[in-house]
C-alpha positions in Angstrom: -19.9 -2.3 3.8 -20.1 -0.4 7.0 -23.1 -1.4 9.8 -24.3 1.7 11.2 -26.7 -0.8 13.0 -23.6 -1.6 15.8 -21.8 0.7 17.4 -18.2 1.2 16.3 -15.7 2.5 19.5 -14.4 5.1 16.7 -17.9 6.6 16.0 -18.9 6.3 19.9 -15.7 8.4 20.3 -16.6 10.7 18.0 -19.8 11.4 19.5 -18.6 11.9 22.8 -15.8 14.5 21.9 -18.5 16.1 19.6 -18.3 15.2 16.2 -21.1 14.3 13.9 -19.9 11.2 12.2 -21.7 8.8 14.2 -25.6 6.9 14.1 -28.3 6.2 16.7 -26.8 3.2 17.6 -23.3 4.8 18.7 -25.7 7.6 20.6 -27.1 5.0 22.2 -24.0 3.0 23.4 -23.3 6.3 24.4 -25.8 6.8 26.5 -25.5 3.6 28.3 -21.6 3.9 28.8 -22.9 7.2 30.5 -24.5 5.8 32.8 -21.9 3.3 34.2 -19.2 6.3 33.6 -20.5 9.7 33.9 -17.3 11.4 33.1 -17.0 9.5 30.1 -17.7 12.8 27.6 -15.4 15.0 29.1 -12.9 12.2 29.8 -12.8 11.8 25.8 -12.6 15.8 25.4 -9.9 16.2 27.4 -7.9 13.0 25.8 -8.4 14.6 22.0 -7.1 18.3 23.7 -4.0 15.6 25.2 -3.4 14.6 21.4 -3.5 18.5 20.3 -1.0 19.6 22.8 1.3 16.5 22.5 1.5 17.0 18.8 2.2 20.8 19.3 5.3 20.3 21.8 6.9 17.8 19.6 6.6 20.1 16.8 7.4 22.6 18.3 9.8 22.5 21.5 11.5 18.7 19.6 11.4 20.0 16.3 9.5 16.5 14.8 8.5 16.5 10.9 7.1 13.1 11.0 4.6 12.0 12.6 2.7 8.2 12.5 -0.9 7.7 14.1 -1.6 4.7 15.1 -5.6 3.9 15.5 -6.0 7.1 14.0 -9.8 7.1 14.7 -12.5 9.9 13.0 -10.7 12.9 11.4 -11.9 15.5 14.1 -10.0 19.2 13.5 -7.5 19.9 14.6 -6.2 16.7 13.1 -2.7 15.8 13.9 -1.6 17.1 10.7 -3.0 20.4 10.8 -1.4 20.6 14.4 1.9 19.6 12.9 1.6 21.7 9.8 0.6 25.0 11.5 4.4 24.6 13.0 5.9 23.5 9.4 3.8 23.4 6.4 6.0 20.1 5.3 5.1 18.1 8.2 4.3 14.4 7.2 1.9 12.5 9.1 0.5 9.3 8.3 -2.5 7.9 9.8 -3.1 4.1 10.1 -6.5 2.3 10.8 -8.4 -0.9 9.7 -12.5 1.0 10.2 -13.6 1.6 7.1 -15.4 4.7 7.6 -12.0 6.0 9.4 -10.4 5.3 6.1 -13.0 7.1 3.9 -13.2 10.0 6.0 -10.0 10.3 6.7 -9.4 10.4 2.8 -11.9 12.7 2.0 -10.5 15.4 4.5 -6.8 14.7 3.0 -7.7 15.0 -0.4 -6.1 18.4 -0.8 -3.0 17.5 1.5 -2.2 14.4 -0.3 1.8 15.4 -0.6 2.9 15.5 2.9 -0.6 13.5 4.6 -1.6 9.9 4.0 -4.3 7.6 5.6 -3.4 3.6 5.2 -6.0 1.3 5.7 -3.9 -1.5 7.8 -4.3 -3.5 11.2 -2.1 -1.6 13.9 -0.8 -5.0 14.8 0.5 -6.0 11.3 3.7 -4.2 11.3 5.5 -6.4 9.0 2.7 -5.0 6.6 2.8 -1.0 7.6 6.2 -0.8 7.6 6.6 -1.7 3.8 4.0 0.7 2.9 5.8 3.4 0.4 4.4 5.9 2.7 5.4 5.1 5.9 9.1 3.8 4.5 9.0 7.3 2.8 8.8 9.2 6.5 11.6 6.6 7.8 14.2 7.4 4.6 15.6 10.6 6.0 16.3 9.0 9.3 15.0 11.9 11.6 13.2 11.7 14.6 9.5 10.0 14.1 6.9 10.3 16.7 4.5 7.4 16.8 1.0 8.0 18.5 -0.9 5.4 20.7 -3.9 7.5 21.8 -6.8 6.3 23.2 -6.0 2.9 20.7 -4.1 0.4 22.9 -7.0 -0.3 25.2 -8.3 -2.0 22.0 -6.3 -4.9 22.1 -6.5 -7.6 24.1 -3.5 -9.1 26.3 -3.1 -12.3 23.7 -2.5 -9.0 21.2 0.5 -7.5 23.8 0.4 -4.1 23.3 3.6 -3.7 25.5 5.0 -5.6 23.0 3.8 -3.9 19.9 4.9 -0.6 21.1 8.6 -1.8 21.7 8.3 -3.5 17.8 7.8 0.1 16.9 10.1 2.0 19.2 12.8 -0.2 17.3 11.8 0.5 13.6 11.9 4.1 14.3 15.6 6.3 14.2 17.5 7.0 17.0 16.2 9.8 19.6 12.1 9.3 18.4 9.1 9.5 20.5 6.1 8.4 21.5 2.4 9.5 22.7 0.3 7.2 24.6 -3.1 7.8 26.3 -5.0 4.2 27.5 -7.9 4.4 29.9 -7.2 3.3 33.2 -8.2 2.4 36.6 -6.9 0.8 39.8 -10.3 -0.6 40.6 -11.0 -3.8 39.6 -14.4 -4.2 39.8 -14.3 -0.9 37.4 -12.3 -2.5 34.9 -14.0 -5.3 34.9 -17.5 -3.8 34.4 -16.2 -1.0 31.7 -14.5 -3.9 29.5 -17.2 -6.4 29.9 -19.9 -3.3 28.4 -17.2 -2.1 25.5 -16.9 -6.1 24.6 -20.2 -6.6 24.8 -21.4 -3.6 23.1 -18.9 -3.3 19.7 -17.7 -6.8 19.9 -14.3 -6.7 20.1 -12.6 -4.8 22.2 -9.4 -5.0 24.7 -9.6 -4.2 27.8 -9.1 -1.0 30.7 -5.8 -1.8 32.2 -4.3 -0.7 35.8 -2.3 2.8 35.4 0.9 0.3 37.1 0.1 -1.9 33.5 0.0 1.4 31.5 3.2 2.0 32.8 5.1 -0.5 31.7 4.2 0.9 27.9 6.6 3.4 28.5 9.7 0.6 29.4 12.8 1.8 27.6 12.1 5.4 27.2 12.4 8.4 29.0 9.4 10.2 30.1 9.2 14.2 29.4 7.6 16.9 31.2 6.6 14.2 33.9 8.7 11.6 35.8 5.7 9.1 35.2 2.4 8.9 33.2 -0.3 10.8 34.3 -4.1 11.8 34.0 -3.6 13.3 30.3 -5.4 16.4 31.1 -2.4 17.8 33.3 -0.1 16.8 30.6 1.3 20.4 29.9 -2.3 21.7 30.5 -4.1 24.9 28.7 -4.8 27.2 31.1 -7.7 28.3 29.0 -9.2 24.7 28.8 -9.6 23.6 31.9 -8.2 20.8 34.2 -9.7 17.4 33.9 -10.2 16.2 37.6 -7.8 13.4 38.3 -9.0 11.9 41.4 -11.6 9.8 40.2 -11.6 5.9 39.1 -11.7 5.9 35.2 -9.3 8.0 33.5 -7.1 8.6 30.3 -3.3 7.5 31.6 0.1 8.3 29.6 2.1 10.6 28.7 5.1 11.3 25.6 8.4 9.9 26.0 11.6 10.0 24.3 12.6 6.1 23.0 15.9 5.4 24.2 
């Protein structure tokens, strides 16, 4: 049974990058988080144009065929698997979240793609669980290079949760010379953090926390970084000269980057 009466962080991000799979109550939280962070909408914009662009080098300029979503969130086109599949029509992607309405939706959209696309309805942090899933052991069989998204999902956890720790558990169930793609928001000011996570926690219940970009950085311990020497404000990732830069001078920000796992 899904509440459409309290805002879910996956139907508040919808909203904001535009979709329409969300209810007055995630318009609402909207709004509010608007007010305390103004640049919120285009903040999430610019993160989801991150994910497009990501997906598209690795396709492309790596030459990955396997892709694995962590968080996974609203389908919102281009999906990670049309992105993939517009490079190779075998792409496989699989997509992995615990929201029920994520799953549902996600399945409806897939229903034609059902060969090379797959949504599982899992916790991120059960891996023991995911990675016996036919689906996702399927991907691993032929031993190529996998790339495993974190975007916009790790700031979900909580520190008890250790997200620098889930992400190595992964790196190491995934073949030699993989990847990863991580966005998490960020800021260096405390007070900031501290009032952005106390309004997500309060308004959806539970929620993680915004984390310092020296904190995000450790995410990427035991790979090496491409494009960039370090994380940075997603939007000058390998920008899109016909989107638009995302001012990175400000105090809240999407923070990562892709990196090769070592």
């Amino acid at each position: 049974m899904i509440d459409v009466t309290r805002p879910s962080y996956a139907r508040m991000y919808d909203y904001l990058i535009g979709g329409t799979d969300n209810y007055p109550s995630d318009r609402q939280a909207c709004a509010e988080l608007l007010t305390i962070a103004p640049a919120m909408e285009q903040l999430a914009q610019s993160n989801r144009a991150f994910l497009v662009r990501a997906v598209r080098y690795l396709a492309r300029q790596r030459g990955v065929r396997r892709f694995i979503d962590f968080g996974t969130g609203l389908p919102t086109r281009p999906n990670v698997h049309q992105v993939a599949q517009e490079v190779d029509p075998t792409a496989s992607v699989v997509y992995i979240d615990n929201d029920p309405m994520v799953c549902a939706h996600g399945r409806m959209v897939l229903e034609e793609n059902l060969l090379t696309t797959a949504v599982i309805d899992a916790d991120i942090r059960r891996l023991e669980t995911i990675f016996t899933v036919p689906r996702v052991r399927r991907i691993l069989a032929d031993n190529r290079p996998v790339a495993a998204l974190f975007v916009s999902v790790l700031h979900c956890l909580n520190d008890d949760d250790d997200p620098w720790q889930l992400v190595r558990n992964v790196a190491r169930r995934l073949p030699a010379g993989s990847y990863i793609v991580i966005s998490h928001l960020a800021s260096d000011d405390p007070t900031l953090r501290q009032d952005l996570t106390a309004f997500m926690s309060r308004t959806i219940g539970t929620w993680g926390r915004v984390r310092s970009t020296t904190e995000i950085a450790r995410l990427f311990d035991q790979t090496d970084l491409l494009e960039h020497p370090s994380p940075v404000e997603v939007s000058t990732w390998r920008p899109d000269t016909d989107l638009g830069v995302h001012p990175a001078n400000r105090d809240w920000i999407e923070y990562g980057g892709v990196a090769r796992i070592r």
